[in-house]
C-alpha positions as CSV (number, residue, x, y, z in Angstrom):
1,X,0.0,0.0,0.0
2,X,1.0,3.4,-1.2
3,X,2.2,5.5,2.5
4,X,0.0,8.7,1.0
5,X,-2.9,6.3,1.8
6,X,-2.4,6.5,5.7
7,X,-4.8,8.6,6.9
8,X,-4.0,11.0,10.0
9,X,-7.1,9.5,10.9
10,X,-4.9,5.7,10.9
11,X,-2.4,6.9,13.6
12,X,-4.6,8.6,16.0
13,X,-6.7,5.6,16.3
14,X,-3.9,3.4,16.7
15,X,-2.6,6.0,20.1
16,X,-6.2,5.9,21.1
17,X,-6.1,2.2,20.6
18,X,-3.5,1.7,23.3
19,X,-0.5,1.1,21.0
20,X,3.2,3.0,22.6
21,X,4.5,3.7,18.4
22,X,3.7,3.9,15.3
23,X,6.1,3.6,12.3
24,X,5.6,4.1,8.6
25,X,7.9,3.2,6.3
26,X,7.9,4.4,2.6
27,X,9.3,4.2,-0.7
28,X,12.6,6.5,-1.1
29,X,11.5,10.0,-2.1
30,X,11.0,11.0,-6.3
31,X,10.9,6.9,-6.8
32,X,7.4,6.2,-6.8
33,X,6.2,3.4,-8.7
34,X,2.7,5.1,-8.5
35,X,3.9,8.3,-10.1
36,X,1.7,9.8,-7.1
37,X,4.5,10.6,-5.0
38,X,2.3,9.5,-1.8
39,X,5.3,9.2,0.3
40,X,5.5,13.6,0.0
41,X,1.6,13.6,1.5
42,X,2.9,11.3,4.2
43,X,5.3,13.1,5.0
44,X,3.9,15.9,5.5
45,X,0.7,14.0,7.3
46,X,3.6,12.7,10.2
47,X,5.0,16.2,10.3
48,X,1.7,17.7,10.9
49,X,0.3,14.3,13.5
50,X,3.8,15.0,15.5
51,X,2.8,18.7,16.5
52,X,-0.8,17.3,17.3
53,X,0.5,14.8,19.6
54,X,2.7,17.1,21.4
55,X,-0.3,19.6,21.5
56,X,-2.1,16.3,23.1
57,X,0.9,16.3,25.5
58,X,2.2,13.1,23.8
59,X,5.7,12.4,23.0
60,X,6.1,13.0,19.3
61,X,8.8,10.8,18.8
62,X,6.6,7.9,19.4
63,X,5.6,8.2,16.1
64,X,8.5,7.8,12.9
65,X,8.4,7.8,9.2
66,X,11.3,6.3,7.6
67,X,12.4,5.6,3.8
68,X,13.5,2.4,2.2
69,X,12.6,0.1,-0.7
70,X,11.2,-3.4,-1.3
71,X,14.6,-4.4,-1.6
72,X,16.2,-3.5,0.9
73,X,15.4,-5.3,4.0
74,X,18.6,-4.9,6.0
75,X,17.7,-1.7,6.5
76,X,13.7,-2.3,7.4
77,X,15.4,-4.5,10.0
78,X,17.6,-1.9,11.2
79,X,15.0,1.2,11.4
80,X,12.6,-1.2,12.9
81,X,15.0,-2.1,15.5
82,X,15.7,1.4,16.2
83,X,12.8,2.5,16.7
84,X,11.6,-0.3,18.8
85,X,14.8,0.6,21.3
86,X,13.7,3.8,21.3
87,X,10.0,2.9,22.3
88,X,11.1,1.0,24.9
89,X,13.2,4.1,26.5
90,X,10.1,5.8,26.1
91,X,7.9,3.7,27.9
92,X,4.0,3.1,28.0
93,X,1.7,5.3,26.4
94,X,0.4,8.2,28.7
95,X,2.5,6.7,31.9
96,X,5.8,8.0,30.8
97,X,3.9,11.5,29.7
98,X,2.3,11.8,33.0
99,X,-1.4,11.5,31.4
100,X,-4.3,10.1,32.9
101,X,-5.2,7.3,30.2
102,X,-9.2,8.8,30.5
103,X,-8.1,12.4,29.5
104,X,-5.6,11.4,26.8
105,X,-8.4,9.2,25.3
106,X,-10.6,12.2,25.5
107,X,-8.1,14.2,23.6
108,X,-7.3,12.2,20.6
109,X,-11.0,11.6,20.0
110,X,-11.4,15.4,20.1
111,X,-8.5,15.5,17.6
112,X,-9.6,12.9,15.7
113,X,-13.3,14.3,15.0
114,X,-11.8,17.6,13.9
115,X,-9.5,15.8,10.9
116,X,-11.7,17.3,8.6
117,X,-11.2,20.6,10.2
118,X,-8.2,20.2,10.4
119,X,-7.1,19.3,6.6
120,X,-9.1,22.1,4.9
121,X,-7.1,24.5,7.3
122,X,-4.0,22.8,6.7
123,X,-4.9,21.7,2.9
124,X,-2.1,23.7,1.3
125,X,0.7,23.1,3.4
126,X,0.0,19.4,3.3
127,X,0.2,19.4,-0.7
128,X,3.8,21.1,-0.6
129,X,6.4,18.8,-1.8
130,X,9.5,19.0,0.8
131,X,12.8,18.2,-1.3
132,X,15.4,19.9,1.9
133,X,15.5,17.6,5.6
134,X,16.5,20.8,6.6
135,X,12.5,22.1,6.5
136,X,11.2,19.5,8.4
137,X,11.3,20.5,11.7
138,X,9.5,23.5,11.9
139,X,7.3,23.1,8.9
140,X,4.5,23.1,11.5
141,X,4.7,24.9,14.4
142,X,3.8,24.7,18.1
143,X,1.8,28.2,17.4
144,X,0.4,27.1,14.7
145,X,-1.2,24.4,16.0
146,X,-2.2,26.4,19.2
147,X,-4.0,29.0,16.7
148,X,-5.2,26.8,15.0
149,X,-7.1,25.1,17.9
150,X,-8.0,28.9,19.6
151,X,-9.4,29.7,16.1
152,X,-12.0,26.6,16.0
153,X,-15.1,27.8,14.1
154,X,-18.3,26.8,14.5
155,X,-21.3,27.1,12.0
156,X,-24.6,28.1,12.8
157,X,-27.9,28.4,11.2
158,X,-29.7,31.7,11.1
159,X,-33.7,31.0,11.8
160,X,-34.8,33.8,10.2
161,X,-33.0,32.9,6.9
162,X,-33.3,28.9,7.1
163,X,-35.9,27.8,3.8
164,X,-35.7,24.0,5.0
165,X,-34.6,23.3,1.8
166,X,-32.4,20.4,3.4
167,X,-29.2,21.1,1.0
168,X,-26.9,21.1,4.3
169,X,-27.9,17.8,5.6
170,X,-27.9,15.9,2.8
171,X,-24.2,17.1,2.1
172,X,-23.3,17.3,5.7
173,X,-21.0,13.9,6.0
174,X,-21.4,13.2,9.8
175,X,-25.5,14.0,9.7
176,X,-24.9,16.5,12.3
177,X,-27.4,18.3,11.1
178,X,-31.4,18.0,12.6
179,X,-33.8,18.7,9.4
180,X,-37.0,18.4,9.3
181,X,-39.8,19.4,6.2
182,X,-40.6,22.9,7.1
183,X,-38.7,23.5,9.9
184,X,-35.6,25.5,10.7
185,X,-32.7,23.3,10.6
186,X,-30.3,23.1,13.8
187,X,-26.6,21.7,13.9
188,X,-25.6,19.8,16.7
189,X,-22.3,21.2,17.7
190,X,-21.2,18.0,19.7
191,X,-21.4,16.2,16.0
192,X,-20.3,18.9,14.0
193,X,-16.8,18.5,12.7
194,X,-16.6,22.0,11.2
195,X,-15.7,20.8,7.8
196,X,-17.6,24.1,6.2
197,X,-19.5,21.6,3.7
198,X,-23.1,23.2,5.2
199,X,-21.7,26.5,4.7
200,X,-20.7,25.6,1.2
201,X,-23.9,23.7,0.3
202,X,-26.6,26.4,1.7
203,X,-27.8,28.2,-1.2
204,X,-26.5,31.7,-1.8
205,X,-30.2,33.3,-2.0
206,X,-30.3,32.2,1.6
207,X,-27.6,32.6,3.2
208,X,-28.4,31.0,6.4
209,X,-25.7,29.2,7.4
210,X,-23.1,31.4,9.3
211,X,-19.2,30.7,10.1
212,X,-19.0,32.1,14.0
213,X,-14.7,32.4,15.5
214,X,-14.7,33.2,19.1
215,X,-17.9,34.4,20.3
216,X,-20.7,31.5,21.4
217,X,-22.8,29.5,19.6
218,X,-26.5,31.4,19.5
219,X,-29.4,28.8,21.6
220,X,-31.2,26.7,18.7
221,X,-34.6,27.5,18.0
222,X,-37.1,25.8,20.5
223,X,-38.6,22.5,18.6
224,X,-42.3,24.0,19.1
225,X,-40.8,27.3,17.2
226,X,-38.9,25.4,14.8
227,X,-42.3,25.6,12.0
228,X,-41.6,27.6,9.0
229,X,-44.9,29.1,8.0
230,X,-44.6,30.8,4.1
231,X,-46.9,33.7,2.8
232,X,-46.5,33.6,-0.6
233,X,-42.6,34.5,-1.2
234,X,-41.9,35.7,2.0
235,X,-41.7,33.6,5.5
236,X,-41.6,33.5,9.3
237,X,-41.0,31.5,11.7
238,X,-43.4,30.5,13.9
């Protein structure tokens, strides 16, 4: 399997899972058999999964990328052995970090449901193509990934402009959206992702759906005011 198919998604589960590392190991750089030059996505995907983990409070270097072919196995061998050496220095997940096991769970299932999130914001640097080492290590950064976190939008739907058309929840991808024929639709923020898809999807001659950064989410509409009554072209809710 090509390494530009492991998903972020893939390595967080496998922490949350209970396992102490994870390594990847990949084709040499500019030879891909694929001509997809995966191994460029992954490695960007680890660089990016390292800062999350510290932001977790997990040590990054439990997780390694390393770059071989299908020939040489001497040196699979020897990075595996490293980095199982250096796994064991580490020690258990969480215990040698000092976090409860509860909270860190709690975390990377936080992390995890914001993937989505996460890529859009971070779609272009993940793309890039890295040729210099040298770039690597601050390619992401502690403050971005701190801002990026403190930045976390949420999206809401304006009652007065909601149509119940349903566009938003049948594109939303996690159905964290409550619709109903002829009634205001609600997001439920404990499902949302905040991929931006509703926002996308609502039609422009509504406008409903709003992108909100730092302030609180408004209430949602009470279910018995939810009913939107129309009068000819023009509407209110009830």
């Amino acid at each position: 399997m090509c390494s530009g198919r492991v998903d972020l998604a893939f390595v967080l589960r496998a922490f949350s899972n209970g396992l102490d590392g994870v390594f990847i190991g990949a084709c040499h750089l500019n030879e891909c058999n694929y001509i997809t030059h995966g191994n460029y996505h992954a490695q960007n995907m680890v660089l990016l999964c390292k800062r999350l983990l510290e932001y977790i409070g997990i040590n990054p270097e439990r997780l390694r990328m390393r770059y071989m072919s299908g020939a040489e196995s001497n040196l699979f061998v020897e990075h595996i052995n490293s980095f199982t050496k250096k796994i064991r220095e580490l020690g258990p997940l969480g215990k040698a970090e000092g976090i409860d096991e509860a909270k860190m769970k709690t975390s990377l299932a936080e992390v995890t449901r914001l993937i989505p999130y996460i890529k859009v914001a971070m779609n272009e640097k993940l793309g890039k193509r890295l040729e210099n080492p040298e770039e690597y290590e601050n390619y992401f950064t502690r403050e971005e990934i701190e801002r990026l976190f403190k930045e976390l939008p949420s999206y809401w739907i304006d009652p007065t402009k909601c149509q119940a058309c349903m566009t938003c929840a049948r594109r939303c991808p996690v159905e964290a959206i409550d619709s109903k024929k002829n009634m205001v639709h609600i997001i439920n923020q404990d499902k949302c992702i905040k991929c931006g898809t509703c926002l996308e999807a609502c039609p422009p001659r509504f406008g409903a759906v709003t992108k909100i950064v730092g302030q609180q989410v408004p209430p949602p509409v009470p279910e018995d005011q939810r009913t939107i009554v129309r009068k000819g072209k023009e509407k209110e809710v009830a």
